[in-house]
C-alpha positions in Angstrom: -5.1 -90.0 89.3 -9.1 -89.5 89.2 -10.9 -89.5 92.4 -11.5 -93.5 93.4 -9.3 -95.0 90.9 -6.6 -95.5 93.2 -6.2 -99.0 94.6 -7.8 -99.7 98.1 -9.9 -102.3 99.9 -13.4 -101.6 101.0 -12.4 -102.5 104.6 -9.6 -99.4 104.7 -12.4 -97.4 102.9 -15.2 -97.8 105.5 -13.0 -97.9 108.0 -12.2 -94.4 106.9 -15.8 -93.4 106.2 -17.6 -94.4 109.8 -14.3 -92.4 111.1 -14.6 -89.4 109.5 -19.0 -89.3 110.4 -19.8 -88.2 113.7 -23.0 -89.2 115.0 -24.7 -87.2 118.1 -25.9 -90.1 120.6 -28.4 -89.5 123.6 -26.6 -88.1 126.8 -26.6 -90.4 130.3 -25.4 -89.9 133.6 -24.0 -92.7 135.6 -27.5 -94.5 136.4 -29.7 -95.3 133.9 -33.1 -96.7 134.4 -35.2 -97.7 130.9 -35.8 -100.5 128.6 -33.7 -102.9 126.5 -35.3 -103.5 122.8 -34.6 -106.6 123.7 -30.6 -105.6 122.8 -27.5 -107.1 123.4 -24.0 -106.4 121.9 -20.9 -108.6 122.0 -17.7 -106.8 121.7 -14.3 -109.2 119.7 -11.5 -107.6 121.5 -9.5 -109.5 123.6 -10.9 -112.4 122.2 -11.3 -115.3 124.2 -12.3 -112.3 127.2 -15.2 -110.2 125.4 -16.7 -106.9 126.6 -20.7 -107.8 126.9 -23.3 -106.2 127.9 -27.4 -104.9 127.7 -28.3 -101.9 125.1 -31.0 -100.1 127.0 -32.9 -96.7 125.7 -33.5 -94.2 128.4 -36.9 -94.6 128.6 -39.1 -97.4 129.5 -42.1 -99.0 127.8 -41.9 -100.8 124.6 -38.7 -99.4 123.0 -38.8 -102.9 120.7 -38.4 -100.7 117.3 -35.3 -99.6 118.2 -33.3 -103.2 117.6 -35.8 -104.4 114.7 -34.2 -104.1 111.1 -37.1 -106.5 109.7 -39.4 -103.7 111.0 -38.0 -100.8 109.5 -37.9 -100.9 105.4 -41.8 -101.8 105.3 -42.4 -99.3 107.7 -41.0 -96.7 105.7 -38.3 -95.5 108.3 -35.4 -93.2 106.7 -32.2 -93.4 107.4 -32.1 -90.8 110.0 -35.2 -92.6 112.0 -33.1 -95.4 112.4 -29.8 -93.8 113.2 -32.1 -92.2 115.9 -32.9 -95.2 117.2 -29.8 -96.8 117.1 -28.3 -93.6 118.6 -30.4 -93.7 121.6 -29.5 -96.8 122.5 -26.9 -96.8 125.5 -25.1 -100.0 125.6 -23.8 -101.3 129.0 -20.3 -104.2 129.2 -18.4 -106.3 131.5 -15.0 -108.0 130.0 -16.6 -111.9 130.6 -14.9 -115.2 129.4 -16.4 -116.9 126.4 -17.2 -119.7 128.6 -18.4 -118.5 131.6 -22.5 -119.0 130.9 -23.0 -119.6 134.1 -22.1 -116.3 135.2 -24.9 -114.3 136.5 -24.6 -111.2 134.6 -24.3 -113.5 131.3 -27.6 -115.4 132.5 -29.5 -111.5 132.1 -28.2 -111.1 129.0 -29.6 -114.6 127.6 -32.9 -113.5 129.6 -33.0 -110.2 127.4 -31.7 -111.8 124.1 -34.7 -114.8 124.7 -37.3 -112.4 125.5 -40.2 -112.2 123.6 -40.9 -108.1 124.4 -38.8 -105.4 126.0 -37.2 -105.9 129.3 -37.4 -102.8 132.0 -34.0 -103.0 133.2 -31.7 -100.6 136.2 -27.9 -99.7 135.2 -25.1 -98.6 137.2 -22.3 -97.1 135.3 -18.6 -96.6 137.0 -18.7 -93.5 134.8 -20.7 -91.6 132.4 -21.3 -93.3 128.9 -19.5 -91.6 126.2 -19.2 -91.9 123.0 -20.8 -93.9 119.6 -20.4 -96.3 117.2 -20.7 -96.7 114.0 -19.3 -100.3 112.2 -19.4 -102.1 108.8 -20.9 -105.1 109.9 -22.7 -104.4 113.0 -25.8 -101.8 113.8 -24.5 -98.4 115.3 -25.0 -97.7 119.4 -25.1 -94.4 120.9 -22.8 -94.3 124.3 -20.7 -97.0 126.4 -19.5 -97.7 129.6 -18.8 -99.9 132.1 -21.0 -101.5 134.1 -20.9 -101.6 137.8 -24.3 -102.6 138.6 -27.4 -104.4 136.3 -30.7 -105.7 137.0 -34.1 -106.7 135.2 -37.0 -106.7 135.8 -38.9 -110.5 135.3 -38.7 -111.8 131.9 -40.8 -114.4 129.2 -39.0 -116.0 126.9 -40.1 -116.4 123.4 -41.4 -120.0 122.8 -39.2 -120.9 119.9 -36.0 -119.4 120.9 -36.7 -121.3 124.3 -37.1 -124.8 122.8 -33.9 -124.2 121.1 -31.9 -123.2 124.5 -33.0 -126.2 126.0 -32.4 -128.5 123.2 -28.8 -129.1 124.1 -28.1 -132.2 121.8 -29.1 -129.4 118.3 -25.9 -128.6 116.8 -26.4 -124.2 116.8 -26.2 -124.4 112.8 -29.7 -126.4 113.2 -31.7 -124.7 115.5 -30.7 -121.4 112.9 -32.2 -123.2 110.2 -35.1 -124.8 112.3 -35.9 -121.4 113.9 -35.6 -119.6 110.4 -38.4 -122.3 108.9 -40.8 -121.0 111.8 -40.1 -117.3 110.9 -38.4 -116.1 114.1 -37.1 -113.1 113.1 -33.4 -112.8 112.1 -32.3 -110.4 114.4 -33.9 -112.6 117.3 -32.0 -115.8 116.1 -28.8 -113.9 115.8 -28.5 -112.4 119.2 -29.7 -115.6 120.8 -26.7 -117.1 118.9 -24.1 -114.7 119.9 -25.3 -115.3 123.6 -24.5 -118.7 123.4 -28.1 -120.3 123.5 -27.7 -122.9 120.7 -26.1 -125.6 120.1 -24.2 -128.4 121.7 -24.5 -128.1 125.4 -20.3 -128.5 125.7 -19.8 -126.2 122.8 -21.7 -123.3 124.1 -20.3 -120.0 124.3 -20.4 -116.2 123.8 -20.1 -114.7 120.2 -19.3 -111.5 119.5 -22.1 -109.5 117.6 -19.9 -109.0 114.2 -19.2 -112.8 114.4 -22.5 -114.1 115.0 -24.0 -112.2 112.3 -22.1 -113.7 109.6 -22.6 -117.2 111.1 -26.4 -117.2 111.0 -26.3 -115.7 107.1 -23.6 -118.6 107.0 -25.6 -122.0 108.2 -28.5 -120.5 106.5 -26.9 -119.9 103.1 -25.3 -123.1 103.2 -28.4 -125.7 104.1 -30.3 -123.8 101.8 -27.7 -124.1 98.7 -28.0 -128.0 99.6 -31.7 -127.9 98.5 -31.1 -125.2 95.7 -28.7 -127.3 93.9 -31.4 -130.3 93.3 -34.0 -127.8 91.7 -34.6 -126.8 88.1 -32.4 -123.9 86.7 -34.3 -120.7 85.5 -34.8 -120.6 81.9 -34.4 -116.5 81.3 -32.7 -113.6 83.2 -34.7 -112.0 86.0 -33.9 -108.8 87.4 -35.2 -107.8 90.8 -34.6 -104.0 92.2 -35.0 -101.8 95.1 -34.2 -98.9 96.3 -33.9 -97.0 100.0 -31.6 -96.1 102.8 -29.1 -94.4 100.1 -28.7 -97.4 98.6 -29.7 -98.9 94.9 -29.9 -103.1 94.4 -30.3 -104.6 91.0 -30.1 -108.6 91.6 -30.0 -110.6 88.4 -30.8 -114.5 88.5 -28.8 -116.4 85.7 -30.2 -119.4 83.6 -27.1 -121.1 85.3 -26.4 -123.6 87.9 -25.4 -121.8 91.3 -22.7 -119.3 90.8 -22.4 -116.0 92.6 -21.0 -112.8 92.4 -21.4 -109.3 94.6 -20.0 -105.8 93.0 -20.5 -102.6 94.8 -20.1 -99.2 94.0 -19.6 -95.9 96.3 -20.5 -92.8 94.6 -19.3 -89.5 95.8 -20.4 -90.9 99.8 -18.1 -88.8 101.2 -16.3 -86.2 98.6 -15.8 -87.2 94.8 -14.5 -91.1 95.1 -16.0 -93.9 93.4 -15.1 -97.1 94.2 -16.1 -100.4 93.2 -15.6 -103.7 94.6 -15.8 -106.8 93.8 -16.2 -110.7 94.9 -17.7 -114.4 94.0 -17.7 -118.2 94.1 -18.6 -121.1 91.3 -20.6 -124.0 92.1 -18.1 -125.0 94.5 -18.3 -123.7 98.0 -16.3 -120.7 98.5 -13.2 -121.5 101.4 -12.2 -118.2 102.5 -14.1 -115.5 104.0 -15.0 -112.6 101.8 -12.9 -109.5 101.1 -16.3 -108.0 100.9 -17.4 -109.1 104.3 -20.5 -109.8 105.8 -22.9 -108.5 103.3 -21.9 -110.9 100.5 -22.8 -113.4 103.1 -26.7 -111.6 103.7 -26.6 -111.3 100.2 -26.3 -114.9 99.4 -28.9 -115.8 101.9 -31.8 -114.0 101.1 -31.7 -114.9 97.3 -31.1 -118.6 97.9 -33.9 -118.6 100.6 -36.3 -117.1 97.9 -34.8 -119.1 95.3 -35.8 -122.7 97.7 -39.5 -120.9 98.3 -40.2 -121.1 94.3 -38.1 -124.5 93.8 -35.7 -123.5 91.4 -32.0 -122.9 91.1 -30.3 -120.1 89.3 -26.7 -117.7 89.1 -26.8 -115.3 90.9 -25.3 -111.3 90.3 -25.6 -108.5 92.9 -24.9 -104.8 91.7 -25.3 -102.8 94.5 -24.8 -98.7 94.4 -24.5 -96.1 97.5 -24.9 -92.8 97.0 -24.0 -89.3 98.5 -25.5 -89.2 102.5 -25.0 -92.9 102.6 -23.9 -94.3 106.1 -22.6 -97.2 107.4 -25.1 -99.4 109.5 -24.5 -102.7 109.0 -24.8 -105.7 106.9 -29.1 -105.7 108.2 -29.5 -102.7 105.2 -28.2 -105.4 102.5 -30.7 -108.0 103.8 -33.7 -106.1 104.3 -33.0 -104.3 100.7 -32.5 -107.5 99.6 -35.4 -109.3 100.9 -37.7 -106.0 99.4 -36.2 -106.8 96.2 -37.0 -110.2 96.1 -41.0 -110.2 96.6 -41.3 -107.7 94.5 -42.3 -108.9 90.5 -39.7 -109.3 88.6 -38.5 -108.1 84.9 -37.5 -111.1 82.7 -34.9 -110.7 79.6 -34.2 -113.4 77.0 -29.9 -112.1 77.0 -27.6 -110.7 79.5 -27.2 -107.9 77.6 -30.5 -106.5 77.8 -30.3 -107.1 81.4 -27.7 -105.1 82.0 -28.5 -102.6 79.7 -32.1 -102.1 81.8 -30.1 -101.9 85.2 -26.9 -99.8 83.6 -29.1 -96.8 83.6 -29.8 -96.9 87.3 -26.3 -96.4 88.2 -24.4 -93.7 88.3 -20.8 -95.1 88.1 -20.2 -96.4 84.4 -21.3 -99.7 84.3 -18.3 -100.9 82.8 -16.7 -100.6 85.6 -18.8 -102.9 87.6 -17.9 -105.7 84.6 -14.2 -105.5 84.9 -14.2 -105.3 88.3 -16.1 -108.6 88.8 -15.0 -111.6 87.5 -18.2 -114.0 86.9 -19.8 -111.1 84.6 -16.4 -111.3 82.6 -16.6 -114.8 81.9 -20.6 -114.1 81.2 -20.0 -112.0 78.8 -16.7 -113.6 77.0 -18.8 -117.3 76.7 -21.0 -115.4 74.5 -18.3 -115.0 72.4 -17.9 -111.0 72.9 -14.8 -109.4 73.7 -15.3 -106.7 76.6 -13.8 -104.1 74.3 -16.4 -104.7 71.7 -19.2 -105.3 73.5 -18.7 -101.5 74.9 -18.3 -99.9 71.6 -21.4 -101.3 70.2 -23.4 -100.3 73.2 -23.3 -96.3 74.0 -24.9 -97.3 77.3 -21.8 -98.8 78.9 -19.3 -96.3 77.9 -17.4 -94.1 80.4 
């Protein structure tokens, strides 16, 4: 069977991938005295108990860089600047309840999530950090252990995110959106989410990082798809692009109502696989969570957000290709790509076929492969009376 043809999901396959890398992290001894980004990370095991806790670099002064994915792309950081950061990073936990916000060592970590610079902070581990991580959905962190001591120094909350933590009667999905129209930051909203400073006083609670993620791209995607839906559809195909981090985007807006569709390809990351996969919704909102995970989520967010900025509505199709020295570092490299791709100008085609015969030369894996394992491209293709099997052979450009 030829390398990456055999069936698998891309969970088991980056599961395999971040196992097989092995990151060097920064080395700690038992106390640690430096500077949290502001970071915090909220572990899902043993869910409804959650390991919590501070990521602190061993150093102090402003170490704010180090947990700021909006920073990085128009900064020009590579790959291995921002595993160094994130590598540096020494995260801290306690197992805490969900619920228990009133816990003193909880109250810190909203003080650090809130703040509006870094936070000098003093650790006392029961032993030595070990250790790193590296995850699909979630940044990587250099070392971990327990905590058995953990103070900061005084702290200033950022103005926004502290309207938001007193407003106890906003439902969390609101203050997202509300603190998203002022332009707080993503990465800011999201940890103040998972530390349960929105929403509903009654309702709030903890969130591990992985979860909370998804639900900001989530409340954002969907309030913005309510607006999106009343606007005028595109009239042409546009094709937006970028490229960095290992990673190649090609995002193509349909002269459609809303309908979306991700496909990604690995090529040769690891040895000589190439995978592909695949998933989408139609104008009806999608039920189930994605066998793509989190990044179709990102994904679907940023274009819809830039799609409400220039009032219109359009289909959506995201071909996305990583390359040889790719590494997992979460879903943040699919919405910063994304977001480059989207304020950049845009090429315009009067067929889907020229369209993907402009992007089809920027991949490596066969495009063909990206049609048949989507689903929405299929049906693209096939309304236009043109059977896949035909459409290949009069076009050299999509043949294996």
């Amino acid at each position: 069977m030829k390398a990456g043809r055999q069936r698998t999901t891309k969970h088991a396959y980056l599961e395999k991938l971040t196992r097989d890398i092995k990151m060097k992290s920064v080395k700690v001894g038992k106390d640690l005295e430096g500077s949290t980004p502001p970071s915090v990370f909220i572990g899902r095991w043993s869910y409804p108990k959650v390991y919590a806790g501070p990521m602190m670099a061993n150093q102090l002064g402003d170490t704010y860089i180090m947990d700021a994915p909006e920073s990085w792309l128009n900064q020009n950081k590579t790959q291995n600047d921002i595993l160094s950061y994130r590598m540096n990073l020494v995260r801290g936990k306690q197992l805490i309840d969900i619920k228990d916000l009133n816990n003193p060592y909880v109250e810190k970590l909203q003080d650090i999530s809130l703040a509006s610079k870094s936070t000098d902070a003093e650790a006392n581990f029961v032993k030595r950090p070990r250790g790193a991580q590296l995850s699909q959905e979630s940044m990587p962190h250099g070392p971990s252990g327990i905590l058995e001591k953990f103070d900061i120094d005084a702290v200033r909350w950022d103005k926004q995110l502290e309207k938001s933590y007193y407003d106890t009667d906003l439902r969390a999905r609101d203050a997202v959106m509300a603190l998203h129209n002022k332009k707080v930051p993503f990465s800011a909203v999201q940890k103040a989410f998972s530390v349960g400073a929105f929403g509903i006083g009654k309702n709030r609670k903890l969130v591990p990082t992985r979860w909370s993620i998804t639900a900001c791209d989530s409340a954002l995607a969907d309030k913005l798809l309510k607006e999106v839906r009343y606007n005028p559809i595109i009239d042409t195909y546009r094709v937006y692009e970028n490229e960095a981090l290992n990673n190649y985007y090609a995002i193509i807006l349909t002269p459609t109502e809303w309908q979306y569709e991700w496909t990604e390809g690995f090529y040769k990351v690891e040895n000589n696989e190439e995978f592909v996969f695949s998933d989408y919704e139609t104008n009806e909102d999608k039920k189930e969570y994605s066998t793509v995970g989190g990044c179709y989520y990102t994904s679907k967010m940023v274009v819809l957000d830039a799609l409400n900025k220039m009032k219109l509505q359009s289909g959506l199709i995201v071909l996305r290709e990583a390359y040889t020295g790719y590494v997992p570092m979460g879903v943040f490299n699919v919405r910063e790509n994304m977001r480059e791709a989207m304020e950049k100008p845009y090429k315009e085609f009067e067929d889907l076929k020229t369209a993907l015969a402009y992007v089809g030369k920027n991949f490596k894996i066969p495009l063909s492969r990206y049609i048949k394992t989507g689903t929405l491209l299929n049906e693209m293709l096939h309304t236009k009376q043109t059977t896949l099997d035909s459409y290949f052979k009069k076009d050299p450009k999509f043949q294996n």
